[in-house]
C-alpha positions as a printed NumPy array, in Angstrom:
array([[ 111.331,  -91.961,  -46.557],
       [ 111.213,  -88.803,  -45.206],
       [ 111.578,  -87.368,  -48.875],
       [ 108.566,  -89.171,  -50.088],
       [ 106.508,  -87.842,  -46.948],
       [ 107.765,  -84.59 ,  -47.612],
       [ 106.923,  -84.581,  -51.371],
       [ 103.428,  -85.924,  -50.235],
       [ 102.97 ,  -83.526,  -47.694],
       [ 103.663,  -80.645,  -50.628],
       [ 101.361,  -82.34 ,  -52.728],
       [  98.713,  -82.421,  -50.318],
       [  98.755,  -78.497,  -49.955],
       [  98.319,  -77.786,  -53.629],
       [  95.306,  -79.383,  -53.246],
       [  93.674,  -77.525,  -51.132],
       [  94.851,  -74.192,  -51.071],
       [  92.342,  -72.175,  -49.103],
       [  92.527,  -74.744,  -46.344],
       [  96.345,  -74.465,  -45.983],
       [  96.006,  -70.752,  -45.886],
       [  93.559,  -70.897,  -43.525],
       [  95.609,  -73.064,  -40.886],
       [  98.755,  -71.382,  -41.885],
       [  97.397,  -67.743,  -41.25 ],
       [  95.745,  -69.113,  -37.931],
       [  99.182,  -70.464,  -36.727],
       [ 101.179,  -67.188,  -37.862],
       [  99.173,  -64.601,  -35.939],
       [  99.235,  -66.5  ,  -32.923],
       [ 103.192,  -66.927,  -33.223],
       [ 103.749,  -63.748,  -34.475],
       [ 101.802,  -62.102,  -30.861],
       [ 103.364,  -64.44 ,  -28.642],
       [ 106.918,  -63.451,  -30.215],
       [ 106.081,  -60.152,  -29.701],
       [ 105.595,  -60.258,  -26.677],
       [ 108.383,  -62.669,  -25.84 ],
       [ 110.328,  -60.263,  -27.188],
       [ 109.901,  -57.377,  -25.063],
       [ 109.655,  -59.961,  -21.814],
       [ 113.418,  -61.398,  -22.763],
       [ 114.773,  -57.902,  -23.395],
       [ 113.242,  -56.505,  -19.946],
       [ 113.804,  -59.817,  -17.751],
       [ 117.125,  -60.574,  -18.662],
       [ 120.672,  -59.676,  -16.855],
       [ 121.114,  -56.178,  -16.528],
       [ 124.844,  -56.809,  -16.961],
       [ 125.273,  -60.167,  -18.201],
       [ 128.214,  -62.143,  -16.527],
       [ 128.407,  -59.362,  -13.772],
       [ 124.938,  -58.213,  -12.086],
       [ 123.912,  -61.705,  -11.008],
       [ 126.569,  -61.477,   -8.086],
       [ 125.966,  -57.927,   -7.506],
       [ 124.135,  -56.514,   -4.089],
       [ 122.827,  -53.64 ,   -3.264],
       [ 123.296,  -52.916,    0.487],
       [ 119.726,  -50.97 ,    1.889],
       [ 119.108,  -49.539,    5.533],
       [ 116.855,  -47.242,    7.41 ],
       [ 119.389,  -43.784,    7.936],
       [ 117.096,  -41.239,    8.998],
       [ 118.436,  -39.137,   11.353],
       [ 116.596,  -36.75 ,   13.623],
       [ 116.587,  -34.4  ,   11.296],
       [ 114.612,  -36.141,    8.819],
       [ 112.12 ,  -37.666,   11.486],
       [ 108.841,  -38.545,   10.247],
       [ 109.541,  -37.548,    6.603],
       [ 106.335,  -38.717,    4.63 ],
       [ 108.165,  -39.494,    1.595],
       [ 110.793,  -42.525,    2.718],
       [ 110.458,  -45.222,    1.349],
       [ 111.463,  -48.647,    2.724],
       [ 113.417,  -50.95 ,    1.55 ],
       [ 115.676,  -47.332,    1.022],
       [ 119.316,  -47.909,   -1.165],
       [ 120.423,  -44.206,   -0.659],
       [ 122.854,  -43.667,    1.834],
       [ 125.008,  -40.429,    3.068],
       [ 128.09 ,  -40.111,    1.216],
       [ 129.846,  -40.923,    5.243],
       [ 128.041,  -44.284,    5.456],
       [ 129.231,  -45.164,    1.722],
       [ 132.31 ,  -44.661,    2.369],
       [ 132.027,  -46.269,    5.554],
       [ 130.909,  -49.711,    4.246],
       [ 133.404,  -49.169,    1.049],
       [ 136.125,  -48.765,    3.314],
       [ 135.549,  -51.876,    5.352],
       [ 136.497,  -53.799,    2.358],
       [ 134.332,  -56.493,    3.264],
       [ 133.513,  -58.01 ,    0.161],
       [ 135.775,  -58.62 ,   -2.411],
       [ 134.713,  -55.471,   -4.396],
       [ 132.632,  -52.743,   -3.437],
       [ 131.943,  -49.386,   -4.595],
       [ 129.093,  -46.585,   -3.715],
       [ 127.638,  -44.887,   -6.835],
       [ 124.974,  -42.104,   -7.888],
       [ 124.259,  -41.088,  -11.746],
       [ 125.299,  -37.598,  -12.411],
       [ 124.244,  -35.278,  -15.563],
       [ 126.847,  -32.287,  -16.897],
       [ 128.539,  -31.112,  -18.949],
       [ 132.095,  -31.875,  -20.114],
       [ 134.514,  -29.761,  -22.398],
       [ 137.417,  -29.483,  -24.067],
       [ 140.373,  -27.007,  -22.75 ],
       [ 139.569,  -24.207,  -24.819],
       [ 135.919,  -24.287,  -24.537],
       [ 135.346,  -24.79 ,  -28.139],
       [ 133.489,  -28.107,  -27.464],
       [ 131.179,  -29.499,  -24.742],
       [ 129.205,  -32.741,  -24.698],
       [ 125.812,  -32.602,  -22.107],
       [ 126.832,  -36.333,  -20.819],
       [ 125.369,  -38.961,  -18.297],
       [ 127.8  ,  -40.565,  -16.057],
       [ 128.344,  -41.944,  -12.616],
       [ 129.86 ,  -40.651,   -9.444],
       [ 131.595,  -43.573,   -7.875],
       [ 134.139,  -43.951,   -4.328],
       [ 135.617,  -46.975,   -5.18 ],
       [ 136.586,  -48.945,   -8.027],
       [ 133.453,  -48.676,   -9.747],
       [ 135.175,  -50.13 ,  -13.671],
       [ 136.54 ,  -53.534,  -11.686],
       [ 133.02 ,  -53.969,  -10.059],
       [ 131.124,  -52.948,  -12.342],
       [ 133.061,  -54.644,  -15.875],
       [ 133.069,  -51.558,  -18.08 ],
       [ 135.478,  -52.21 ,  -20.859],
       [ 138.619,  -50.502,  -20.283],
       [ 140.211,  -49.135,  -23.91 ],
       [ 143.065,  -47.402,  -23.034],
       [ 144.515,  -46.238,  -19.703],
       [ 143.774,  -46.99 ,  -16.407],
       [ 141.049,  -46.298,  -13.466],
       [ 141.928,  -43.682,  -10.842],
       [ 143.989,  -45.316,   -7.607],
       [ 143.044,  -44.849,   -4.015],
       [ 145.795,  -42.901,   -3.556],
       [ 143.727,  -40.173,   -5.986],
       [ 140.301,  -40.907,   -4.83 ],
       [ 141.68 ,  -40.19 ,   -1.162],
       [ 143.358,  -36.975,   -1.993],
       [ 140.21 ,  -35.73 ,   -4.328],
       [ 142.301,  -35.664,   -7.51 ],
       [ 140.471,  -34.318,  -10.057],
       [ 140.745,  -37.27 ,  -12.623],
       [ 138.112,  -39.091,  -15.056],
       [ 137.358,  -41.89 ,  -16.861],
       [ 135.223,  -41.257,  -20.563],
       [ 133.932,  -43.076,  -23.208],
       [ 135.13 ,  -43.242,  -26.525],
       [ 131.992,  -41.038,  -27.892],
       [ 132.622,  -38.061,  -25.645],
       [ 136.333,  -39.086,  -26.46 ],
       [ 135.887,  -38.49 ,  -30.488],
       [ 133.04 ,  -35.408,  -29.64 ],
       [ 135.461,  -32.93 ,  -27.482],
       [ 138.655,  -34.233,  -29.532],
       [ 138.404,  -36.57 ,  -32.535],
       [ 140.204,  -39.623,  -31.277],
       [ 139.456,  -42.551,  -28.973],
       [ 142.564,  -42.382,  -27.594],
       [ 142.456,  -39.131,  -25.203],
       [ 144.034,  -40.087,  -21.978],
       [ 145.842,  -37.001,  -20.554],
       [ 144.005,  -34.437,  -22.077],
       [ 141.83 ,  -32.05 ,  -20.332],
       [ 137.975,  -31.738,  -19.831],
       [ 135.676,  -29.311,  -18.181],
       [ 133.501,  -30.679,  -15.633],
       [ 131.473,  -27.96 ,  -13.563],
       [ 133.816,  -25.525,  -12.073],
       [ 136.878,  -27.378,  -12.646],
       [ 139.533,  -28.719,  -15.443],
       [ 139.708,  -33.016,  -15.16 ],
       [ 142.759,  -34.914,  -16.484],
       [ 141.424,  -37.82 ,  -18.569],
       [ 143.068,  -41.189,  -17.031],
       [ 141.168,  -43.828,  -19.231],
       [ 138.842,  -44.47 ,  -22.319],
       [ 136.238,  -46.788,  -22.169],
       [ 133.973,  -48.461,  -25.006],
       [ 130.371,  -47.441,  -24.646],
       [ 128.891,  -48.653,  -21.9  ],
       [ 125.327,  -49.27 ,  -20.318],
       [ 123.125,  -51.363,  -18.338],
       [ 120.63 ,  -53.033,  -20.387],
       [ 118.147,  -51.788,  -17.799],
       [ 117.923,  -49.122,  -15.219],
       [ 119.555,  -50.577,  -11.608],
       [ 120.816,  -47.44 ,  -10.293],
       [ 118.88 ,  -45.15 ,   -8.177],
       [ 115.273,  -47.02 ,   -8.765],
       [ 112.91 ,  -45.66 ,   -5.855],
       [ 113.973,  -41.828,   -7.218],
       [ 113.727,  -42.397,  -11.291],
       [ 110.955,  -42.774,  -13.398],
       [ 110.095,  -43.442,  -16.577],
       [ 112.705,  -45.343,  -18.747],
       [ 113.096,  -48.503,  -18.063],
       [ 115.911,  -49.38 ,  -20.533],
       [ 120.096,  -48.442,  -19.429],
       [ 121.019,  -45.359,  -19.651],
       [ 124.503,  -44.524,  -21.398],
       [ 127.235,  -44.108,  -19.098],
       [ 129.864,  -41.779,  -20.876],
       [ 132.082,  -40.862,  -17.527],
       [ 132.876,  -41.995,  -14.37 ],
       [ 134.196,  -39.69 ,  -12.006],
       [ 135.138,  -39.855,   -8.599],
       [ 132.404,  -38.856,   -6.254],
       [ 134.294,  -36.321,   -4.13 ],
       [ 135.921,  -34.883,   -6.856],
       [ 132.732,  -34.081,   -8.685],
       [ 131.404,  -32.772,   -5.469],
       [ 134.242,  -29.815,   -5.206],
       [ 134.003,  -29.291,   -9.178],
       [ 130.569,  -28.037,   -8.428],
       [ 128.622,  -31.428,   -9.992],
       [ 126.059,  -33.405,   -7.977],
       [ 124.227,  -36.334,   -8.474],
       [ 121.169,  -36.234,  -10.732],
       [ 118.961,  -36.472,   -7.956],
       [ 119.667,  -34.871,   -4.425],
       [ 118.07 ,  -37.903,   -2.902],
       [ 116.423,  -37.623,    0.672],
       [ 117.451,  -34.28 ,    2.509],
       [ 116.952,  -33.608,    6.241],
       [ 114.641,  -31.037,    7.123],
       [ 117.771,  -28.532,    8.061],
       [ 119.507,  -28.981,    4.832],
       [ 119.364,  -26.139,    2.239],
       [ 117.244,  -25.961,   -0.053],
       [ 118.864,  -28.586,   -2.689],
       [ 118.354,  -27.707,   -6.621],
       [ 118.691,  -29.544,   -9.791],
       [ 122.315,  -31.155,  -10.187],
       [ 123.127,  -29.39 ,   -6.567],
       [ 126.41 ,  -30.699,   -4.883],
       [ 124.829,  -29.044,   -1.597],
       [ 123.897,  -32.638,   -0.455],
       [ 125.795,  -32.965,    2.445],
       [ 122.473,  -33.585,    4.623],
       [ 121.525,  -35.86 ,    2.028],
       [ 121.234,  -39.653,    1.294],
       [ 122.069,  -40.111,   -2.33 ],
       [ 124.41 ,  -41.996,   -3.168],
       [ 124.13 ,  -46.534,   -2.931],
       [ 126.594,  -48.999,   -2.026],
       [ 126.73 ,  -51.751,   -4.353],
       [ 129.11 ,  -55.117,   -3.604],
       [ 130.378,  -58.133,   -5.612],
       [ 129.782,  -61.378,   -3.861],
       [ 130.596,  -64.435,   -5.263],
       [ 128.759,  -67.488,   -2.895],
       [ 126.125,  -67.759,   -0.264],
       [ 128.149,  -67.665,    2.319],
       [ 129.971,  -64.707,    1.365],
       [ 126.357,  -62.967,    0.963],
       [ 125.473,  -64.347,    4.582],
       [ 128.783,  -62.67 ,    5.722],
       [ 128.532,  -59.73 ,    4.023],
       [ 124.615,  -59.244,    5.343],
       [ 125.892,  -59.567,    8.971],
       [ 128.568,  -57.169,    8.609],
       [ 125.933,  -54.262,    6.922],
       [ 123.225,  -55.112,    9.882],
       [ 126.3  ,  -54.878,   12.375],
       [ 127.28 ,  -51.291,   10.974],
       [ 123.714,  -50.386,   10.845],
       [ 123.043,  -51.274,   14.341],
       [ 126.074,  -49.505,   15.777],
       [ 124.946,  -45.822,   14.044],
       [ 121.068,  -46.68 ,   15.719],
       [ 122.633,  -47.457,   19.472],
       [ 124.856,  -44.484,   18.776],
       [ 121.465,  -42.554,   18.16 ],
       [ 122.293,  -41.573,   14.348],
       [ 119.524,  -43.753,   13.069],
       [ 116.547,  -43.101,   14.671],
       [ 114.976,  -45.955,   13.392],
       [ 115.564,  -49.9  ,   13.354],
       [ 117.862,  -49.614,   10.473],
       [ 116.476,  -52.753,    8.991],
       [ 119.942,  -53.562,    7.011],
       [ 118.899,  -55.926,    3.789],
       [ 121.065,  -56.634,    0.789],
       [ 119.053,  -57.383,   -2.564],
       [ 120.683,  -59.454,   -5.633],
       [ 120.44 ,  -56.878,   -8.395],
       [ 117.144,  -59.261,   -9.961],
       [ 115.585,  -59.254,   -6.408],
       [ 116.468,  -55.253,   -6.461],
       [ 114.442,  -54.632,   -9.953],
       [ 111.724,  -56.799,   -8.983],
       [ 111.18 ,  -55.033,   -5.672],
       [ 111.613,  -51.623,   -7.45 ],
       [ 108.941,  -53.221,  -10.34 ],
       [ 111.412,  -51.997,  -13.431],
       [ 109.646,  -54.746,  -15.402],
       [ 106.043,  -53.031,  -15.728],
       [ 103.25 ,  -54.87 ,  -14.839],
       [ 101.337,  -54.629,  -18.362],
       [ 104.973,  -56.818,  -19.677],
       [ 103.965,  -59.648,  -17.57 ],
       [ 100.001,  -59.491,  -18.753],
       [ 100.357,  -58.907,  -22.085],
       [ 102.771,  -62.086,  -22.293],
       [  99.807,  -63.91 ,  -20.537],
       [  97.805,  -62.541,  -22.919],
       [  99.6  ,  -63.537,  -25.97 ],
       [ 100.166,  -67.083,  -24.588],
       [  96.62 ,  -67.695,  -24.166],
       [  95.674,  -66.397,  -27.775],
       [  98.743,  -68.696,  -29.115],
       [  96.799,  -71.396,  -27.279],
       [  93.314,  -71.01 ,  -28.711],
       [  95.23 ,  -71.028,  -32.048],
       [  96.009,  -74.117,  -31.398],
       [  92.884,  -75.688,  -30.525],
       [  91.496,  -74.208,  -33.708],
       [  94.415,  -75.43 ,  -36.059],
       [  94.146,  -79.121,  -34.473],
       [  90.016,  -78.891,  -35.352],
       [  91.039,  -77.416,  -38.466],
       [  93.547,  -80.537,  -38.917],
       [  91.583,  -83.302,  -37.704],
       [  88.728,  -82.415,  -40.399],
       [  91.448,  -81.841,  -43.421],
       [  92.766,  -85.443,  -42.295],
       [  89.636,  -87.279,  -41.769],
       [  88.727,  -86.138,  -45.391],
       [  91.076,  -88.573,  -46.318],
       [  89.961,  -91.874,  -44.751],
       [  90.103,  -93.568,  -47.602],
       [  93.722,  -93.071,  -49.082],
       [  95.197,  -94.049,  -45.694],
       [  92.564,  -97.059,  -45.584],
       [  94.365,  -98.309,  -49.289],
       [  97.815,  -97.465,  -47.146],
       [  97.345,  -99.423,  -44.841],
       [  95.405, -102.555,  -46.353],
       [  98.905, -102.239,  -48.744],
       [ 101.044, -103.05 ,  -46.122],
       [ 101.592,  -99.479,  -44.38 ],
       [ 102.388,  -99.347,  -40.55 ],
       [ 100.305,  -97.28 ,  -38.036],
       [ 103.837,  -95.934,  -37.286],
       [ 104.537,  -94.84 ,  -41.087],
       [ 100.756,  -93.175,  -41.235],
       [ 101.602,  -91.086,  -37.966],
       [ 105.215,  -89.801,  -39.608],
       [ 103.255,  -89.38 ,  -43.127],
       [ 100.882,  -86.776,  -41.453],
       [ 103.327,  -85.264,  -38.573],
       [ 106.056,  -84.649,  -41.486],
       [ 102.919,  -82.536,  -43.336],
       [ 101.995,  -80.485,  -40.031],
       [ 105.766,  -79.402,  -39.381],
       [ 105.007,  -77.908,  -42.606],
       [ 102.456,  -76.304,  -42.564],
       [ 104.184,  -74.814,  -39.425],
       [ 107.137,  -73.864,  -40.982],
       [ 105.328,  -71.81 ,  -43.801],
       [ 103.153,  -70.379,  -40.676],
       [ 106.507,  -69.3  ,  -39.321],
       [ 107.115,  -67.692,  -42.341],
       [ 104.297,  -65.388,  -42.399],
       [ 104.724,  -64.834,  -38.98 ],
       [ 108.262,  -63.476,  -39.214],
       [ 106.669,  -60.047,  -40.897],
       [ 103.942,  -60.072,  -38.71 ],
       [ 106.161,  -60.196,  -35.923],
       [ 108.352,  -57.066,  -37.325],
       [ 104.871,  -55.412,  -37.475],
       [ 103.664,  -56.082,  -34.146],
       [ 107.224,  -54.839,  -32.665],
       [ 106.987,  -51.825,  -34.717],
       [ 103.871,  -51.209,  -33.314],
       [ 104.954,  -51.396,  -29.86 ],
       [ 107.906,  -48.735,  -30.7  ],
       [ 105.085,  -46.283,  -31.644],
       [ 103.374,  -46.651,  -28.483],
       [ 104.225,  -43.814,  -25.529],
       [ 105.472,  -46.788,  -23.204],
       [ 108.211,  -46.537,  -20.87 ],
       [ 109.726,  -50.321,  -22.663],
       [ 108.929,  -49.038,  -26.667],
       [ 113.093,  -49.395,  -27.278],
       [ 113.049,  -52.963,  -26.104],
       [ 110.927,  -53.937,  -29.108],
       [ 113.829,  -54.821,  -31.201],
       [ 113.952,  -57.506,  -33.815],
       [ 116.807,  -59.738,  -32.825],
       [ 118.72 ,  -63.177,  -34.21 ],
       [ 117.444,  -64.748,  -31.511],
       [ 114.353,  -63.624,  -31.85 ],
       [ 114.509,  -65.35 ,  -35.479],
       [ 116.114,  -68.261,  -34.317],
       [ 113.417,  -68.717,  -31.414],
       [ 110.375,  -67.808,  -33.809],
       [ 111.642,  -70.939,  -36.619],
       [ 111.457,  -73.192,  -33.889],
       [ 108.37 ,  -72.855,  -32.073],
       [ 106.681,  -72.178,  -35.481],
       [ 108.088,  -75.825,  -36.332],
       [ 107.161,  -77.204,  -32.838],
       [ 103.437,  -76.043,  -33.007],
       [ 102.737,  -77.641,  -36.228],
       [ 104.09 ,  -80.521,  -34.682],
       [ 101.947,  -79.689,  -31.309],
       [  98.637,  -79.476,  -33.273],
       [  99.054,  -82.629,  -35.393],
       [  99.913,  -85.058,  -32.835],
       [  96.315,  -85.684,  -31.978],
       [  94.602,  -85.902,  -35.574],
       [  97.522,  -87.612,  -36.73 ],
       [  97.26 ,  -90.454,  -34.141],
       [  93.554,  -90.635,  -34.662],
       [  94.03 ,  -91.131,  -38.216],
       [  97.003,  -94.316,  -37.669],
       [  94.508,  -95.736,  -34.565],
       [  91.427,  -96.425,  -36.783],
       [  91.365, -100.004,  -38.232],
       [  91.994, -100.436,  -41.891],
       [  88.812, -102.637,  -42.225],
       [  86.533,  -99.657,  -40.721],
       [  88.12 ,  -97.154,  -42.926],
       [  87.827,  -98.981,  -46.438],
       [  84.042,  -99.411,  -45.089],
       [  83.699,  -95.819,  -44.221],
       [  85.282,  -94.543,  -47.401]])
């Protein structure tokens, strides 16, 4: 049966070609800007780390000291932490993982200078692979044993691996980082966030992950001459701190981030940072309440607003233009289908349920939304392509995905089915009698 409908429903079309165009067009721009959009909100709302980020914290406090009194440009909740306190809360080993990181920029070569590779990585104390569930290749991460007695050691990825010396394999060669000659312990496959989570109140622009090519650990870097990317929140003593400065002794830059698996491990784990906090402010270190806070890594990016504002409205948008589609392919519809009154009449005086009548003309409007979901699949590469070309901080999230396809098929199907349920059911509701006499 559902042949013959389908057949009919074909049929049907050819008949009235500039009709069919009309509702099909109608349905494909509204798909094709609500994809769009959808699009770019999936890419930028999702897991940062999927599998990984939705159990990790980041652990914020209040840690001005005296010296930094009064400084007009804290901002609360604050993440960035002295390098002491880090380690402090690291060392506790409260949580099943922890580590402290801060994104670093330099400049790694090979031994004989021949090649370099301007990299981004991260300056970790702890075991920031295991928390973190970068992809180990070959090797291993540095022990505690080397963190503790700042060995100069590092991690890479497999692209700074094959730039400095053509392989993937290049654990225990040598790089150049800053001042000093690294031993390379492990190779890792490229790695990144699929959005920024690291150092939010101090970055801006990009919100999409950054590349990760090394991980280093943070001491280490620190006597090599390397600093983080951004010196953070200096007291007013501290030197004057420049560009990619290690100088940041005086400095908070650097955030504690911890794995925690339940509730009640994140209630324990939230007493234990508010307990720290509280004995450095009776101690007189903090001068203010430290108001100790952890933040789920979603919680973290919505506080920080990675996800710009215009994402959320322009999804609004696109919904509500999808809608008044809608309305205007159901009109459009319920006027094809009341033009034929009279063939359903003969249909139903014949013998035809109201039930067969309602498949008849649902079976035709899941067509007409397919072919709508046709046209809307280009229209949807355009409107991404169009967002690419835009100077927005999200233009790389506008990617065409299987997903995406997958996602646009279906809710191109389920609107034509949306928009016929109403003139469909009129059409099976009207009693054969009063249809022969209106045809």
């Amino acid at each position: 049966m559902f042949d013959y409908y389908l057949r009919l429903a074909l049929r049907r079309c050819r008949q009235n070609v500039p009709m069919v165009l009309l509702v099909v067009l109608t349905m494909a721009v509204g798909i094709a800007a609500c994809m769009t959009a959808m699009t770019i909100f999936r890419a930028l709302s999702g897991a940062p780390l999927p599998g990984v980020s939705p159990y990790l914290y980041v652990a914020t406090m209040d840690g001005r000291e005296a010296v930094d009194k009064d400084n007009p440009d804290y901002q609360r909740p604050d993440s960035l932490l002295m390098l002491a306190d880090a380690k402090a809360l690291v060392d506790a080993h409260r949580a099943a993982q922890q580590v402290a990181v801060a994104q670093s920029l330099a400049s790694l070569g090979n031994a004989d200078g021949k090649r370099s590779e301007q990299a981004y990585g991260l300056m970790a104390y702890g075991p920031a692979l295991q928390v973190f569930g970068v992809p180990l290749r070959y090797g291993r991460p540095w022990t505690e044993a080397e963190q503790s007695a700042n060995a100069p050691v590092v991690v890479i990825d497999t692209h700074v691996a094959q730039k400095l010396f053509g392989i993937d394999n290049a654990v225990g060669r040598s790089v150049t980082l800053g001042q000093r000659s690294f031993r390379v312990i492990g190779v890792f496959a490229p790695w990144s966030p699929r959005m920024q989570i690291f150092n939010l109140g101090q970055r801006a622009g990009n919100v999409m992950g950054q590349d990760e090519n090394f991980f280093v650990p943070a001491q280490a870097s620190l006597d090599a001459g390397v600093g983080p990317f951004t010196s953070g929140e200096c007291g007013k003593g501290a030197p004057v701190v420049s560009f990619q400065s290690a100088s940041v002794a005086q400095c908070r830059w650097i955030e504690a981030w911890v794995r925690l698996d339940t509730p009640a491990q994140v209630g324990d784990y939230g007493r234990f940072l508010a307990g720290y906090a509280h004995v450095q402010h009776d101690a007189g270190r903090f001068v203010y309440p430290p108001q100790a806070r952890l933040y789920g890594t979603q919680a973290w990016m919505t506080l920080n607003r990675v996800v710009p504002d215009d994402v959320h409205l322009n999804l609004m948008l696109a919904g509500g233009f999808l809608l008044l589609c809608l309305v205007n392919v159901a009109g459009l519809l319920a006027a094809r289908f009341l033009r034929r009154q009279g063939d359903v009449a003969i249909r139903r005086a014949l013998g035809a349920s109201r039930r067969d009548v309602f498949l008849q003309h649902l079976v035709e409007t899941g067509l007409l939304g397919l072919i709508g979901g046709v046209l809307a699949l280009p229209l949807t590469w355009l409107g991404l392509w169009i967002v690419r070309m835009q100077p927005v901080s999200y233009a790389d999230a506008a990617r065409f995905s299987p997903g995406v396809f997958a996602i646009l098929f279906a809710l191109s199907v389920a609107v034509g089915l949306l928009v016929g349920v109403l003139p469909a059911w009129r059409m099976c509701r009207q009693p054969p009698a009063l249809q022969i006499k209106l045809a």
